[in-house]
C-alpha positions as CSV (number, residue, x, y, z in Angstrom):
1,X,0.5,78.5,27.8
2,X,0.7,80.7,24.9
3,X,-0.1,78.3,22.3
4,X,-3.2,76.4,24.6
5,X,-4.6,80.4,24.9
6,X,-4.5,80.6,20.8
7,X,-6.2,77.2,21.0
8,X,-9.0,78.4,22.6
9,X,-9.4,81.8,21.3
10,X,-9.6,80.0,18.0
11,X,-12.3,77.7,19.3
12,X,-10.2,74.3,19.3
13,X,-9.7,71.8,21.4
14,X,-6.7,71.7,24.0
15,X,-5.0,68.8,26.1
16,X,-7.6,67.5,28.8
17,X,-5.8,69.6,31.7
18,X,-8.0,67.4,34.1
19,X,-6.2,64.2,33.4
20,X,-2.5,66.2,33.0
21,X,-0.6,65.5,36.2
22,X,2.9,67.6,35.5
23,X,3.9,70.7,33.6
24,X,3.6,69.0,29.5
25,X,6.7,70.8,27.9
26,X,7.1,71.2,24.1
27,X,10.2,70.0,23.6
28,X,9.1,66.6,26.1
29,X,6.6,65.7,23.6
30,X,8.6,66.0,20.3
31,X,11.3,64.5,22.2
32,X,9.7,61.1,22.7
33,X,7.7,61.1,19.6
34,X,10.7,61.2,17.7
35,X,12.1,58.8,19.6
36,X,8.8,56.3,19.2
37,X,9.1,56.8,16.1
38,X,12.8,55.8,15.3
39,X,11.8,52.4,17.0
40,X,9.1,52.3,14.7
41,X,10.4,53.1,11.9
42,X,13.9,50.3,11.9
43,X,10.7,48.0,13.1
44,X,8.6,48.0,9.7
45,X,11.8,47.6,7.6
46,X,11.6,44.1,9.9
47,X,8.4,43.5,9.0
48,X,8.9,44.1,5.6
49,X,11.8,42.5,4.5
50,X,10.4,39.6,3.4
51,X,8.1,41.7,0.5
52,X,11.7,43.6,-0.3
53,X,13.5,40.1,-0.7
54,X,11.3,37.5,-2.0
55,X,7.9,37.5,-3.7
56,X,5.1,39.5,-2.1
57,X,2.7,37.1,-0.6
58,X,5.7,35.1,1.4
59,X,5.6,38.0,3.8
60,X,2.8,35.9,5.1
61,X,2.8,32.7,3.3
62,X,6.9,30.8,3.4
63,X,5.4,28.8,0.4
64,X,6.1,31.8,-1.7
65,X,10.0,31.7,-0.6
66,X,11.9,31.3,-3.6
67,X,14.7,29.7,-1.3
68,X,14.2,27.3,1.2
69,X,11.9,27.9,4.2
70,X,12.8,24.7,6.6
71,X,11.5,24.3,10.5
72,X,13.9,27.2,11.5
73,X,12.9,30.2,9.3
74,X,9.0,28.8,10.2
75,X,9.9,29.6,13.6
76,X,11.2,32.6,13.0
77,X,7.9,33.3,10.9
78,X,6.0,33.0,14.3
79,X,8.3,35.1,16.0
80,X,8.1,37.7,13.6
81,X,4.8,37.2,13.8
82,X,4.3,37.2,17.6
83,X,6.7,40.5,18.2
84,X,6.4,42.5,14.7
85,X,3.9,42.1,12.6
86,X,1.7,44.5,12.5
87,X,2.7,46.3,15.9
88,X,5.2,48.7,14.1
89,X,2.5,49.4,11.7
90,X,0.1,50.3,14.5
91,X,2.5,52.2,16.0
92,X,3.6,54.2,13.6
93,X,-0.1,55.2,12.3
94,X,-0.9,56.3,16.2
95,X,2.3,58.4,16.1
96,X,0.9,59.8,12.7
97,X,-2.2,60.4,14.8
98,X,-0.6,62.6,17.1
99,X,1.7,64.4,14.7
100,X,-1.5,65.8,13.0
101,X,-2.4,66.8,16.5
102,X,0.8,68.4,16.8
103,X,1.0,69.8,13.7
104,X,-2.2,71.8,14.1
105,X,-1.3,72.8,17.7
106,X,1.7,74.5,16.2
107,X,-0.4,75.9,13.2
108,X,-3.5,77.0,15.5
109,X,-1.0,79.0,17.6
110,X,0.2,80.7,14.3
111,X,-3.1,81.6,12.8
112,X,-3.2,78.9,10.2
113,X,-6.2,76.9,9.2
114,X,-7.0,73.3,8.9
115,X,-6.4,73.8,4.9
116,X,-2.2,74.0,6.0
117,X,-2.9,70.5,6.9
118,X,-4.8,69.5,4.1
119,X,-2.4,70.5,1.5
120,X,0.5,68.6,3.8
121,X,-1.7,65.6,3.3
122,X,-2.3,65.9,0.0
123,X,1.5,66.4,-1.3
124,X,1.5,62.8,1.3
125,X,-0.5,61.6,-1.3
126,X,2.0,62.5,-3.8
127,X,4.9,61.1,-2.4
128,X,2.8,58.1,-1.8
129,X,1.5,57.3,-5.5
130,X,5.6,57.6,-6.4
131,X,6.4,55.4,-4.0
132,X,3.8,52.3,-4.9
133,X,4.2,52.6,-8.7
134,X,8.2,53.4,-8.7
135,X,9.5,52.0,-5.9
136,X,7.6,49.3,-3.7
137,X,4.2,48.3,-3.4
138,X,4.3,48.2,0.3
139,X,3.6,51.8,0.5
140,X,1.2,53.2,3.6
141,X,1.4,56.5,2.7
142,X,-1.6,57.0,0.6
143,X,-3.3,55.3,3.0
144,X,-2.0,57.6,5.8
145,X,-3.3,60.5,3.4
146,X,-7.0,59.6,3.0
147,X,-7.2,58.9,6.3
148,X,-5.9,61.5,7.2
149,X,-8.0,63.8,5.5
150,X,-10.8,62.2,7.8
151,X,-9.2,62.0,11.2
152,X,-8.8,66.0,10.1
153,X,-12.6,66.1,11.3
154,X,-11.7,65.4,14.9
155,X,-9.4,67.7,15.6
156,X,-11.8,69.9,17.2
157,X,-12.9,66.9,19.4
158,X,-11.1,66.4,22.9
159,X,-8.6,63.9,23.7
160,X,-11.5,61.7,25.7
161,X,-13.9,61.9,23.0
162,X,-10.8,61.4,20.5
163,X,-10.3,58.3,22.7
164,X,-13.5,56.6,23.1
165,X,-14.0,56.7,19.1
166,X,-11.0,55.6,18.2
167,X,-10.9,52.7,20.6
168,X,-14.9,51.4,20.1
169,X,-13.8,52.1,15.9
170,X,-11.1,49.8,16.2
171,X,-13.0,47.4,17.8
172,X,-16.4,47.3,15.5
173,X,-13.3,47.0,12.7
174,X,-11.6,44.4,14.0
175,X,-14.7,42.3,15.0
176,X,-15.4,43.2,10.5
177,X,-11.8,42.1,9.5
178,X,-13.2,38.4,11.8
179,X,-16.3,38.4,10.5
180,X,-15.6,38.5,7.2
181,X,-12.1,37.0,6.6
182,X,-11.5,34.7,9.8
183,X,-14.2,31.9,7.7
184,X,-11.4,32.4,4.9
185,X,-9.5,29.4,6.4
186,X,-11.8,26.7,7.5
187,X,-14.3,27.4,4.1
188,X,-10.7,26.8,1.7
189,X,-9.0,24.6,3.6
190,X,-10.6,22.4,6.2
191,X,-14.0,19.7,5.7
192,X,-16.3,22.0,6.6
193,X,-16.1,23.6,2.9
194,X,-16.7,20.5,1.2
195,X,-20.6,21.4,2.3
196,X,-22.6,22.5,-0.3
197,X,-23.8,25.3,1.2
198,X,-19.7,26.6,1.0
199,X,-18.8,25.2,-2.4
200,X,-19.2,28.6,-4.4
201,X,-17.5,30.7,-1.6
202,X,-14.6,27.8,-1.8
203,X,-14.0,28.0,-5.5
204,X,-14.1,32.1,-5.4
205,X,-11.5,31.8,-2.4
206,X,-9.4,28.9,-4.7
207,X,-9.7,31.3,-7.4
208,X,-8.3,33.9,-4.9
209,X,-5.3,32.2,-4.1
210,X,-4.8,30.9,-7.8
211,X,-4.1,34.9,-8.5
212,X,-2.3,36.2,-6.1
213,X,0.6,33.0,-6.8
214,X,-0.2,33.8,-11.0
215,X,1.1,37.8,-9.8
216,X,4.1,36.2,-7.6
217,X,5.3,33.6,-10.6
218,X,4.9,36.7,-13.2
219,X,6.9,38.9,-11.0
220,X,9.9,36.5,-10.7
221,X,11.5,37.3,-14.1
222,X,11.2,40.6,-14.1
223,X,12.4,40.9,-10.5
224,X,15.4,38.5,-11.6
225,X,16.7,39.5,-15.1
226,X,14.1,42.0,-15.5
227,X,14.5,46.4,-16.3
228,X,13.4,48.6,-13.9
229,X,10.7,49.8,-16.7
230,X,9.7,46.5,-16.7
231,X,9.2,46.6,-13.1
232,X,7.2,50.2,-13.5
233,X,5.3,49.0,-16.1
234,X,3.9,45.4,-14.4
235,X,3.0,48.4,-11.6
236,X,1.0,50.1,-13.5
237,X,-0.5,47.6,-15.6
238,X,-1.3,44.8,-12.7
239,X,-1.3,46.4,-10.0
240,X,-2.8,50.1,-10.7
241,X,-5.9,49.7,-8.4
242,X,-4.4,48.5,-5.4
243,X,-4.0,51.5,-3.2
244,X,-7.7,51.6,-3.3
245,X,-8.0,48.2,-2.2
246,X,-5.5,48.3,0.1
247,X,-7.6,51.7,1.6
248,X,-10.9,49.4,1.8
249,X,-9.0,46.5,3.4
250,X,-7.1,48.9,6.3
251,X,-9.0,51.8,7.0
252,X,-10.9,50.3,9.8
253,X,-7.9,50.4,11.2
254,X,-5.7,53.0,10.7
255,X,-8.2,55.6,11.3
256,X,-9.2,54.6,14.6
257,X,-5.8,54.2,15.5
258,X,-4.8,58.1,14.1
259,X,-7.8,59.1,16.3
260,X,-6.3,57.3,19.3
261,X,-3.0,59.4,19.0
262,X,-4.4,62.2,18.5
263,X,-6.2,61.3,22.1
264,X,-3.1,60.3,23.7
265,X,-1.3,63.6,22.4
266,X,-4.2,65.8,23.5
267,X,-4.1,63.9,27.0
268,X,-0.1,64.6,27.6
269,X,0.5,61.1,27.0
270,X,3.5,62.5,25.6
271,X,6.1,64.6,27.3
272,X,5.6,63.5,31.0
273,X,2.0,64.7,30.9
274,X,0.4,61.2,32.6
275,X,1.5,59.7,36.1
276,X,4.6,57.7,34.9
277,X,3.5,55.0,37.4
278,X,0.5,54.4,35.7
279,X,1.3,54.8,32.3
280,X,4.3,51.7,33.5
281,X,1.9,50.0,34.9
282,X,-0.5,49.7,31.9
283,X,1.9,49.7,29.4
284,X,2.8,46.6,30.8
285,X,-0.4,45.3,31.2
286,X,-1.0,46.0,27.7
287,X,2.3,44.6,26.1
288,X,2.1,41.7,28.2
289,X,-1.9,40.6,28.0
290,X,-1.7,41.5,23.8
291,X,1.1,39.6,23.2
292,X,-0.2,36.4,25.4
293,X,-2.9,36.5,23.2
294,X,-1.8,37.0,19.8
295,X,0.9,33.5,20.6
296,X,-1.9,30.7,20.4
297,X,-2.6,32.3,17.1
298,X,0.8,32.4,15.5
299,X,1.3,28.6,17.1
300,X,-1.8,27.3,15.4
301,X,-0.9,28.7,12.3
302,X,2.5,26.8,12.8
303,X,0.6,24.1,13.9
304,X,-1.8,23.5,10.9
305,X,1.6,24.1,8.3
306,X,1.7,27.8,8.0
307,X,-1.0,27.4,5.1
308,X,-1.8,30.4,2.7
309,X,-5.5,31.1,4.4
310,X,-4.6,30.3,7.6
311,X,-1.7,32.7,8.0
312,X,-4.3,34.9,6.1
313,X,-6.9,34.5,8.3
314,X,-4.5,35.4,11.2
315,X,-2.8,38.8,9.8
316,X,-6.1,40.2,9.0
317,X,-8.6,38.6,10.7
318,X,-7.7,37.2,14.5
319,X,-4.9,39.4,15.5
320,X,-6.4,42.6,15.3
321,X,-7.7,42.5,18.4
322,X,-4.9,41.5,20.6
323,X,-2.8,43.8,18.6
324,X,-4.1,46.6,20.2
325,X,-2.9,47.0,23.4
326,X,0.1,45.9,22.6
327,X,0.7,49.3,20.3
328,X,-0.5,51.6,23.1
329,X,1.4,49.5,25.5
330,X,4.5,49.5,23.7
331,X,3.9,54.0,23.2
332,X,3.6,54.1,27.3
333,X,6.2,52.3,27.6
334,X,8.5,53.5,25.1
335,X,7.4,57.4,25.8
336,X,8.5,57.0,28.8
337,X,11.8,56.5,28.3
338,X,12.1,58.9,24.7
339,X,11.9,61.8,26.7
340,X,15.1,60.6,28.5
341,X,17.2,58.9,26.2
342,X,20.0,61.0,26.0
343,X,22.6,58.0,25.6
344,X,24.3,57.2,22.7
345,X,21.5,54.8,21.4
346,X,19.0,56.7,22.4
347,X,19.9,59.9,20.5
348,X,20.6,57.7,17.1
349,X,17.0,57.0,17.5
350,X,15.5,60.1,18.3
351,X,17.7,61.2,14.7
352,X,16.8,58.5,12.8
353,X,12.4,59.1,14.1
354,X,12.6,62.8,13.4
355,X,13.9,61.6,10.4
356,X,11.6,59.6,9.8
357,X,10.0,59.9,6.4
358,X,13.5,60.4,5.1
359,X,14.2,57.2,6.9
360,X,11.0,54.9,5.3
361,X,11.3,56.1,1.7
362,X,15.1,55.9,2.1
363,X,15.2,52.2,2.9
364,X,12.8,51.2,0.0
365,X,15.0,52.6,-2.5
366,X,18.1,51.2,-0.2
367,X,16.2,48.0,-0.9
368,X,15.5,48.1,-4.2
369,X,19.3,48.9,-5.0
370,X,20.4,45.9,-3.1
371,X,17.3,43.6,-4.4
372,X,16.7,44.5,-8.5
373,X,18.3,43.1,-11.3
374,X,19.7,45.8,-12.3
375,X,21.3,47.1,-9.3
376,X,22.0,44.4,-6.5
377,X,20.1,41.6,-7.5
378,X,19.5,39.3,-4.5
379,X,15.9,38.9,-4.6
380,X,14.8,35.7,-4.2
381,X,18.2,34.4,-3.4
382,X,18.0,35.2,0.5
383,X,16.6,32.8,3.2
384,X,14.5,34.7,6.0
385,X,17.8,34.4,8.2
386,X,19.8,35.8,5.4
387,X,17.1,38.6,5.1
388,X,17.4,39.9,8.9
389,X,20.9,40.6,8.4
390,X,20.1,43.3,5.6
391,X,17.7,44.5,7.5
392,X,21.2,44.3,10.4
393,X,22.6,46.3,7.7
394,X,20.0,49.0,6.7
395,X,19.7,49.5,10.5
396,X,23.6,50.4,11.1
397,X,22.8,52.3,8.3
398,X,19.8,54.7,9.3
399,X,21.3,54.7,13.0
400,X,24.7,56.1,11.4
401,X,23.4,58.9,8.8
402,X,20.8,60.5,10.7
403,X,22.4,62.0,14.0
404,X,25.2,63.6,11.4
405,X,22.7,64.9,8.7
406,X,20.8,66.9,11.8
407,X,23.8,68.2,12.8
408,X,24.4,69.9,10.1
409,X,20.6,70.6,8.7
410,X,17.4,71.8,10.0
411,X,15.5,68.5,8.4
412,X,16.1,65.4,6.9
413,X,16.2,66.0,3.4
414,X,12.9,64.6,2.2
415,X,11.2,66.0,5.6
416,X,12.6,69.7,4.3
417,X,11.4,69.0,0.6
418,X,7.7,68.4,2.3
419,X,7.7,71.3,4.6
420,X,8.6,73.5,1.5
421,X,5.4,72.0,-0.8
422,X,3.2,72.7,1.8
423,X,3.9,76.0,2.8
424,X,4.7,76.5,-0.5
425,X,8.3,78.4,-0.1
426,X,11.9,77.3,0.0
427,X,13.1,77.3,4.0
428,X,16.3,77.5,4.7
429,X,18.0,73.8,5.3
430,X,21.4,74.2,6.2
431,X,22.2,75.2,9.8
């Protein structure tokens, strides 16, 4: 109660008590946000593996596989598809959500100002730019910075209003992402582009495609025989204008998603703060109905031969909206049993979430050192069955080093280095 009474001495919004049915403890909602977040966070490195292992576009186009992709890895294509793609993504950006909510609850309480969080986003930033141009060019934490910066606006708002924009903004952006991508497919690749009235689109989206496997084939031997300043270099050279692409292409998304966190936060979604029975019920609802929906897509891309704008068109254009529910459905579900799991599993988790960051900069150099030239050197020799044992691997891995490192420091190591740039003094790390 002490922090909610700073909170609204200092004018800013608190949890919507109206729609808390139970007592919301503290350590309830970090509990099963760090939790959430340890199931996100072994989740992308599935999604991702195929951009670790083999060129970049054959995490959506097998064509791209530098090994062979037969009938069983395009099956596992639409199962990746189907369960991960995407979902861990949105799940980790309405975590992110609520952790600014969090992080300003805490910071409110103390007398802080909104500028604490702004210079924690901006050092983000930092470790974001280092991690596209030296490491991997996956990265989503530039983009989780910029957002970031804007979702900072809403604080003040409450969770309902927090809610209602973040919902209605996702779906105005994902009704975008369809109108102006979902063509993509039949204009490049079906009759209906051999009209006239398509032909300069067609040749702009052949011309498309023409660079994007150019970028792939150049990538090859420096990925393969190749220095890591080579690999720098082709970053900076080929590739220096991405994150600002990448920040046109997804914000529609991720900040209407940030906005719904910090909603559910402010709500008590987290921490036993909503009727559990409810929060089951929808959770289910939403997993089930989401996922229904986004399976005639994956099977028609299967259907028409996995092609490089249909399997396009799907990822960015006709999944977004049944991807949805399925993120806030897999949080209810999932929160509800963070704040409990106290088995063996479940506190491996909960370590490897609160280590999060540590845990998804971690695996992208892990990967690097198994895929370069210079260090491992496997990319491009794996099939996608091949690939979901490292990921096997780097799973054992976060689930083994992160209960130990806790117990014997305050953070994880890259989570500690953060805290101390923006506060801007060392904190102690050892416990």
């Amino acid at each position: 109660m002490a922090d909610s009474t700073a909170m609204r001495d200092a004018g800013q919004s608190t949890p919507d008590q109206s729609e808390i049915v139970g007592p919301v403890k503290a350590t309830d909602r970090i509990a099963s946000l760090d939790f959430i977040r340890g199931i996100a966070v072994l989740g992308i490195l599935a999604a991702n593996i195929v951009a670790f292992g083999q060129p970049f576009n054959a995490y959506m186009w097998p064509e791209q596989f530098l090994t062979e992709h037969g009938p069983t890895s395009d099956w596992l294509w639409v199962v990746q598809f189907v369960v991960i793609d995407g979902k861990m993504r949105g799940l980790f950006t309405l975590l992110f959500g609520a952790g600014l909510a969090l992080f300003m609850e805490k910071a409110w309480a103390r007398g802080e100002r909104r500028s604490l969080q702004a210079r924690r986003l901006l050092w983000l930033l930092v470790f974001g730019l280092v991690h596209f141009y030296f490491i991997w060019r996956g990265d989503i934490l530039i983009l989780y910075s910029v957002a970031g910066f804007v979702a900072m606006l809403c604080l003040r708002w409450t969770g309902k209003t927090q809610l209602i924009v973040g919902v209605l903004g996702y779906i105005v952006g994902s009704l975008l992402y369809a109108a102006m991508l979902g063509p993509s497919y039949f204009v490049a690749e079906t009759p209906m582009g051999e009209q006239a009235a398509f032909a300069e689109m067609r040749e702009g989206l052949a011309e498309g495609k023409a660079e994007a496997v150019a970028d792939d084939l150049a990538e090859v031997p420096i990925l393969t025989e190749g220095s890591y300043a080579d690999f720098v270099t082709h970053n900076f050279t080929q590739h220096a204008t991405d994150p600002l692409f990448m920040l046109v292409l997804f914000v529609l998304e991720t900040l209407p998603l940030m906005l719904i966190g910090m909603g559910l936060y402010n709500r008590g979604f987290f921490g036993g703060g909503t009727d559990r029975g409810r929060m089951r019920l929808w959770g289910w609802i939403g997993l089930i109905a989401g996922t229904a929906l986004t399976i005639p897509i994956a099977l028609w891309v299967h259907e028409v031969g996995i092609t490089y704008w249909s399997s396009l068109s799907a990822f960015t254009a006709f999944s977004a909206l049944p991807r949805l529910p399925v993120v806030i459905g897999l949080a209810a579900l999932l929160a509800l049993w963070g704040a409990h799991a106290t088995g063996w599993l479940g506190q491996r988790l909960s370590a490897a979430g609160r280590m999060a960051f540590s845990n998804y900069l971690g695996t992208s150099v892990l990967m690097m050192l198994v895929f370069h030239p210079w260090a491992g050197g496997l990319w491009g020799d794996l099939t996608r069955p091949q690939l979901y044992l490292v990921v096997l691997g780097a799973w054992i891995v976060m689930l083994a080093w992160s209960k130990p490192w806790l117990a014997r420091f305050r953070y994880g190591p890259l989570e500690w280095l953060w805290r101390c740039l923006t506060y801007w003094q060392r904190f102690p790390l050892r416990r």
